[in-house]
N, C-alpha and C positions, 0 to 999 in steps of 0.2 A: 054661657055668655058672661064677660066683663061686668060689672058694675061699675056706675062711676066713682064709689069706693074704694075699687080694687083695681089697681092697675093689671094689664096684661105685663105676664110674666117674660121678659126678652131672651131671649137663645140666640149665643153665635155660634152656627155650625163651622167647623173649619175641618175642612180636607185637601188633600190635594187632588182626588179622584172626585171628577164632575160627577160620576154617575154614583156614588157614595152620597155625596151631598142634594142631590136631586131624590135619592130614595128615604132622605131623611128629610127631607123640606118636606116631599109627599106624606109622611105618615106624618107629620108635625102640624102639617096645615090644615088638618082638620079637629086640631086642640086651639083652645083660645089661649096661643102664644104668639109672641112678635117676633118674627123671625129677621136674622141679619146670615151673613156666608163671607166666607172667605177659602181661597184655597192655598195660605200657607199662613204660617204666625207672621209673617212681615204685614203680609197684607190684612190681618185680621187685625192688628196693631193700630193700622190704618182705619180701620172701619171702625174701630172703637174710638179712635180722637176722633173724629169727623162726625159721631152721634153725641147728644147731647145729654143722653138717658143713660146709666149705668146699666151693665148685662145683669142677668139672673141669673147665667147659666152658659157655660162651656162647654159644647159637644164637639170634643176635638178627637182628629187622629195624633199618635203618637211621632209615627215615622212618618217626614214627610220635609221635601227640600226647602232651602232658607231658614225659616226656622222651626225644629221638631216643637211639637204636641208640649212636652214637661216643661222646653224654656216660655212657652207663649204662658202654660198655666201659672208660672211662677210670674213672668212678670203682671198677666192681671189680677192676679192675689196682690200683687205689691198697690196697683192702682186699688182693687176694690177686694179687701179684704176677705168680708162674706161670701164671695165670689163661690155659687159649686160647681163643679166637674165634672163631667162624665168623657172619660175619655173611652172611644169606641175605636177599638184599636185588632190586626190579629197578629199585632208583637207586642201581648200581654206578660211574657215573662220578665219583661226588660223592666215591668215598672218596682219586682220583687228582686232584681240583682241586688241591692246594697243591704237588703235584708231588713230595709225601713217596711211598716204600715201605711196608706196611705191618707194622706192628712185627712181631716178633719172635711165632710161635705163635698168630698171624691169620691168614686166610684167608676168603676170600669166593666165594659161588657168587651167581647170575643166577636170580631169579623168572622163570618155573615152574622147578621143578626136580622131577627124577625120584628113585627111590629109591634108585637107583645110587648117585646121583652125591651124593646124602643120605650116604648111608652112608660109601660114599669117601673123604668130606671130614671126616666129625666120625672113621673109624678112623685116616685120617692126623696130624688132630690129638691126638688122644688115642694114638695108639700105634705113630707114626712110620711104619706100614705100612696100604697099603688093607683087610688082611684083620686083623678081631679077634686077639687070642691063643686058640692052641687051636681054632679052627675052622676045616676044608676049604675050599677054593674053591665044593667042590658043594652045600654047605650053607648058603651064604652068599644072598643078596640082591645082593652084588657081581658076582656069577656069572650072573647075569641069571635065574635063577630063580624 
């Protein structure tokens, strides 16, 4: 649970596949994070002027119409620097064509993905360890439970 010291951490999922972003709202919603959605970078664009809170956290797809996954993450890097990433994508090779690494508080997992390995990736980026603050191994989703 929150503290009123600690803000909950926000997450914008953006996909364009509903049932992508419904499989990750369900395993999310049961972590103490605030969740927002969108289903392309136009419209995620949107949901971010229209909140008043800065994101935590980018769970994007890459490929996806109006605007792909790297223009959404580059322009809210421009808005909020610290900004991390996880893009969850299964056109992972695309993000190594120029032969760059990937900045600094990004990270990428491979469509399908499990809830593991969900969770693993966005506690890392958001709290440099696979397990939340404050919570057991046995309590966890990490835990394979």
């Amino acid at each position: 649970m929150a503290t009123p010291e600690r803000k909950r951490p926000r997450i914008l999922i953006v996909d364009d596949e509903a049932s992508v972003r419904g499989f990750v709202r369900r395993i999310l919603e049961r972590e103490d994070l605030e969740l927002l959605e969108a289903g392309n970078g136009q419209e995620a664009l949107e949901v971010v002027e229209a909140e008043s809170t800065p994101i935590d956290l980018l769970l994007t797809d890459i490929d996806m119409p109006v605007m792909d996954g790297e223009r959404l993450a580059a322009a809210l890097r421009a808005r909020f620097p610290t900004l991390k990433i996880l893009f969850l994508t299964g056109v992972s090779e695309r993000l190594f064509l120029s032969g760059e690494i990937l900045p600094e508080n990004c990270a990428f997992e491979d469509k399908p993905i499990t809830a593991r390995a969900l969770c693993q990736a966005v506690y890392l980026l958001l709290y440099g360890t696979i397990e939340p603050p404050g919570r057991s191994s046995s309590t966890s989703p990490v835990s394979g439970r």
